[in-house]
Backbone bond lengths (Angstrom), bond angles and torsions (degrees), N, CA, C in turn:
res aa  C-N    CA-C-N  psi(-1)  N-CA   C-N-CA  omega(-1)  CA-C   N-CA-C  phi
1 X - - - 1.453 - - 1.527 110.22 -
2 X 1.407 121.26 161.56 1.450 111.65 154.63 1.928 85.85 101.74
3 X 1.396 116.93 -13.85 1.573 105.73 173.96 1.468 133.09 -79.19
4 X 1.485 98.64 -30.77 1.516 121.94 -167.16 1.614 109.90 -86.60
5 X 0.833 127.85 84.01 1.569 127.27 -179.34 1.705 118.51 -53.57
6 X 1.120 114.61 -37.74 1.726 115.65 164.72 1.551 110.56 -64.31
7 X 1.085 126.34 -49.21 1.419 134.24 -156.63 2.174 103.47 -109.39
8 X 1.065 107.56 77.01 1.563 109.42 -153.17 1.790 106.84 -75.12
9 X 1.393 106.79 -10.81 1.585 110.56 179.49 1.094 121.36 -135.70
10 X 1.532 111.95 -168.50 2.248 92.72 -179.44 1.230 107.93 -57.00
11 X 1.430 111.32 -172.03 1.695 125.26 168.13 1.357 130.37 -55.88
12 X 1.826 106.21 -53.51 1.375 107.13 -172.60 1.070 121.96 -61.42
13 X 1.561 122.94 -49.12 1.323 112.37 163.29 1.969 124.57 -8.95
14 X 1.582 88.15 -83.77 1.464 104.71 174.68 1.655 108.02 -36.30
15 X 1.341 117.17 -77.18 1.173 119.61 160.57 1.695 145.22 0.80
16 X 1.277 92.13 -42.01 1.587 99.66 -170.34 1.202 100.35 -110.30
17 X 1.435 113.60 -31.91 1.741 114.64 157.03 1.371 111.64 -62.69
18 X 0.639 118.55 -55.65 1.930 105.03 -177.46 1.627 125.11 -63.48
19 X 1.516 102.61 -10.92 1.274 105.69 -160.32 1.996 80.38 -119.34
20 X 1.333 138.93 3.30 1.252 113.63 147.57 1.432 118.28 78.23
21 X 1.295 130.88 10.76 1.040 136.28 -160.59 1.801 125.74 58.32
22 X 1.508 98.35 19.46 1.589 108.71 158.60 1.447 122.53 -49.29
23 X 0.993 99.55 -163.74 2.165 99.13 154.73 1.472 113.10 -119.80
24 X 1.098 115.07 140.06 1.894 98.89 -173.92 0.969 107.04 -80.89
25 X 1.400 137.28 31.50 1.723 130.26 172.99 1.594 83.14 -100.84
26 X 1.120 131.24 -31.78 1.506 125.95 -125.71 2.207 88.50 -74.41
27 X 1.122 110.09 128.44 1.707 124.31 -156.53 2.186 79.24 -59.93
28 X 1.407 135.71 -42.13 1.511 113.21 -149.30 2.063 83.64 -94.76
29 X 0.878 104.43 21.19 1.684 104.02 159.74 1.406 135.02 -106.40
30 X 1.724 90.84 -49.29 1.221 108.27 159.96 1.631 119.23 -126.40
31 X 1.113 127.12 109.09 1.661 131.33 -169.02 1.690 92.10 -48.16
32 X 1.236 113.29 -40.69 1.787 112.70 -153.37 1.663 96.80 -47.49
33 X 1.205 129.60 -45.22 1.179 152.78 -159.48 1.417 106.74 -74.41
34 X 1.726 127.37 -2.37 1.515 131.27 -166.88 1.081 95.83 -112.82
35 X 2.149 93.49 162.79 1.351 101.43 -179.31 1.365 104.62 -101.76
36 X 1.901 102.69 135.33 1.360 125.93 -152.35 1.787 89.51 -94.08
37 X 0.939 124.67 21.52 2.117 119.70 -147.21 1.460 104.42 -127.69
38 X 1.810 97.02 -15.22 1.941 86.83 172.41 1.637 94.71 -141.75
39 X 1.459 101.36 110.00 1.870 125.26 170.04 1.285 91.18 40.33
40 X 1.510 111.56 66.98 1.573 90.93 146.33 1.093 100.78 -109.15
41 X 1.724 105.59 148.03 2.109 118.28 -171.93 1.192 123.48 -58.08
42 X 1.426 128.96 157.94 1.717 136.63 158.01 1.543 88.53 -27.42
43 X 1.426 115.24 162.63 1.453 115.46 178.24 1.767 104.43 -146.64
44 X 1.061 97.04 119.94 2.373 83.06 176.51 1.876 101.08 -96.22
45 X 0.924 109.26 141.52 1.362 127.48 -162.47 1.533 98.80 -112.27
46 X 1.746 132.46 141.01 1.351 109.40 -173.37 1.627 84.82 -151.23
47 X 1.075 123.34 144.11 1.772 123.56 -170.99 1.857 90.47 -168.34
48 X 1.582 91.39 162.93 1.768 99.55 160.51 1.663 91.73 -143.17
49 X 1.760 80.24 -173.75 1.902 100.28 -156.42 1.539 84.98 -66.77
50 X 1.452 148.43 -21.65 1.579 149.61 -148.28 1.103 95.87 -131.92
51 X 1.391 145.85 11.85 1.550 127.81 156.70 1.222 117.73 -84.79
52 X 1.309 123.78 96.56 1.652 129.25 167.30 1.798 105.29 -17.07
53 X 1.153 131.85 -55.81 1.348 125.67 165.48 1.511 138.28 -23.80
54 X 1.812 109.51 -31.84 1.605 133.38 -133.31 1.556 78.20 -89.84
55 X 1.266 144.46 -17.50 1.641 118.42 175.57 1.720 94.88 -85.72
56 X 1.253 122.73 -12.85 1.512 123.41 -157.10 1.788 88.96 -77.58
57 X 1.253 98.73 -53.97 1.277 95.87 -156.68 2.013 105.70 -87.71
58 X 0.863 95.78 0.18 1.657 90.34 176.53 2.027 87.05 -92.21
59 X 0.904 122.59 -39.84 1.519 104.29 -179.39 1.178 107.38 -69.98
60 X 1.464 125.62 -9.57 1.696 85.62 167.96 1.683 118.12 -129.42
61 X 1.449 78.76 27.08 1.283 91.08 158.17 1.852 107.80 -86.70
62 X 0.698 134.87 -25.38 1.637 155.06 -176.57 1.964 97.68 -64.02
63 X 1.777 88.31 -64.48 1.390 96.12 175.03 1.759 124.64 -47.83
64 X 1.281 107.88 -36.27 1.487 117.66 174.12 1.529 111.75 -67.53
65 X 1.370 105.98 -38.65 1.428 106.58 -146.57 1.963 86.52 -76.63
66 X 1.123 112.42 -31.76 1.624 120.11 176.22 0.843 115.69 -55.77
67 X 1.611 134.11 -33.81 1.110 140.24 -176.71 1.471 132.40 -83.89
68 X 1.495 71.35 -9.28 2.179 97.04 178.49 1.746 99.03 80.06
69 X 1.476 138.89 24.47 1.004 151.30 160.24 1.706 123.04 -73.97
70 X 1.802 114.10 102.28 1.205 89.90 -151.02 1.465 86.48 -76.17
71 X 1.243 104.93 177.31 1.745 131.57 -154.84 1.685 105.41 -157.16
72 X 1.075 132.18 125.33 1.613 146.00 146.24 0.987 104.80 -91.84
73 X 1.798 125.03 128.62 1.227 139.92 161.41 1.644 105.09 -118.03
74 X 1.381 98.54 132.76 1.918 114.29 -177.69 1.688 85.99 -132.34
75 X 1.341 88.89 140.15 1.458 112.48 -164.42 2.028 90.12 -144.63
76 X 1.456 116.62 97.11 1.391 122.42 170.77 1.266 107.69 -93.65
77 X 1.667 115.06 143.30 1.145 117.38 -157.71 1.677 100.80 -98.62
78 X 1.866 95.01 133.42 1.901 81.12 178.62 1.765 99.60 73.88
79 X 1.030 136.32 18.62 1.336 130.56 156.36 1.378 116.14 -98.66
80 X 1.204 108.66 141.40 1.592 120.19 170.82 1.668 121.31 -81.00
81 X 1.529 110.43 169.65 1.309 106.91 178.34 1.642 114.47 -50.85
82 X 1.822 112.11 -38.53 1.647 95.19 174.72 1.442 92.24 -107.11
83 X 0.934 114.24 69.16 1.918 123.83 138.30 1.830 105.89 48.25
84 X 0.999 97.21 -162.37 1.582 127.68 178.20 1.669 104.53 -74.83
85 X 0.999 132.61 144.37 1.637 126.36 171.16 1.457 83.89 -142.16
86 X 1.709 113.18 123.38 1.192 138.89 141.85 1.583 102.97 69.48
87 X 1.473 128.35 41.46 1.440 146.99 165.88 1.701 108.13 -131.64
88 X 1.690 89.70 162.01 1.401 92.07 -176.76 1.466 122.77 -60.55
89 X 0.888 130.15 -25.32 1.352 129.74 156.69 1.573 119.39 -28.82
90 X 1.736 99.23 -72.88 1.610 107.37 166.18 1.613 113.06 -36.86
91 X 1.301 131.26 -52.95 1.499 118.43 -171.14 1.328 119.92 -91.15
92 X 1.416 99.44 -14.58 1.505 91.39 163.34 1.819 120.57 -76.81
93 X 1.697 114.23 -21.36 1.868 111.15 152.89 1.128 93.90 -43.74
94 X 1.900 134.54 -65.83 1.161 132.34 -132.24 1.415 101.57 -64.68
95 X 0.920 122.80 -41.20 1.524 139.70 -150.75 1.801 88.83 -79.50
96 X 1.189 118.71 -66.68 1.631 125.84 169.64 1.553 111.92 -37.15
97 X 0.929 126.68 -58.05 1.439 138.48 177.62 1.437 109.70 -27.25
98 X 1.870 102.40 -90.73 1.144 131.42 133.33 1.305 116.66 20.39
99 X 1.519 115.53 -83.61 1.367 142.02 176.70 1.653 109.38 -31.77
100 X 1.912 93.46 -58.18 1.512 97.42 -146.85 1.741 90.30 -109.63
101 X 1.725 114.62 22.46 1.445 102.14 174.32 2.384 87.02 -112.70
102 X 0.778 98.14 -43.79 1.925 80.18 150.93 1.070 127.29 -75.26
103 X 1.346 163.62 -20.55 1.213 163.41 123.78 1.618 90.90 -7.18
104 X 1.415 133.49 -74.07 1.274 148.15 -152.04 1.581 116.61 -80.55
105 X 1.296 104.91 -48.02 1.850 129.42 -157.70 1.351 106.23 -148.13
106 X 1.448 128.80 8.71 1.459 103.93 -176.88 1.561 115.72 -120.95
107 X 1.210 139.61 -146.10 0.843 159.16 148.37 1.732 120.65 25.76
């Protein structure tokens, strides 16, 4: 704990606030929880080594990749849950993004 500067305490906290008194299985709260087996899209995945999230999102990136769902995972080193703001880091996502929204839909 104590790494992630956006996200300042455990998860659940965050968690149960964001999710509103949902259920955290419920798939439009948490995607991890959806079915990956009918058109769900290419997906870009974005985490750092200090986002309390970064086991969240490497599992479902795992989950995609099972599903035969292609998936980009960016993993910035020393980034927090809200990332880089306005450093090279930030444009190099941009640049990835970018990348993998023509790769998919563009150009």
């Amino acid at each position: 704990m104590g790494l992630d500067t956006g996200l300042t305490t455990r998860l659940m906290p965050a968690n149960l606030l964001y999710a509103g008194g949902h259920d955290l299985t419920d798939p439009y709260v948490s995607p991890l929880f959806g079915d990956f087996t009918t058109g769900f899209p290419p997906t870009f995945l974005v985490s750092g080594t200090r986002d309390l999230f970064l086991s969240n999102t490497v599992t479902m990136h795992r989950a995609l990749r099972s599903a035969d769902i292609d998936a980009d995972l960016h993993v910035f080193d020393a980034a927090t849950h809200i990332g880089f703001i306005g450093t090279p880091e930030s444009e190099e996502r941009t640049r990835e993004l970018r990348r993998f929204v023509d790769r998919h839909w563009g150009r």
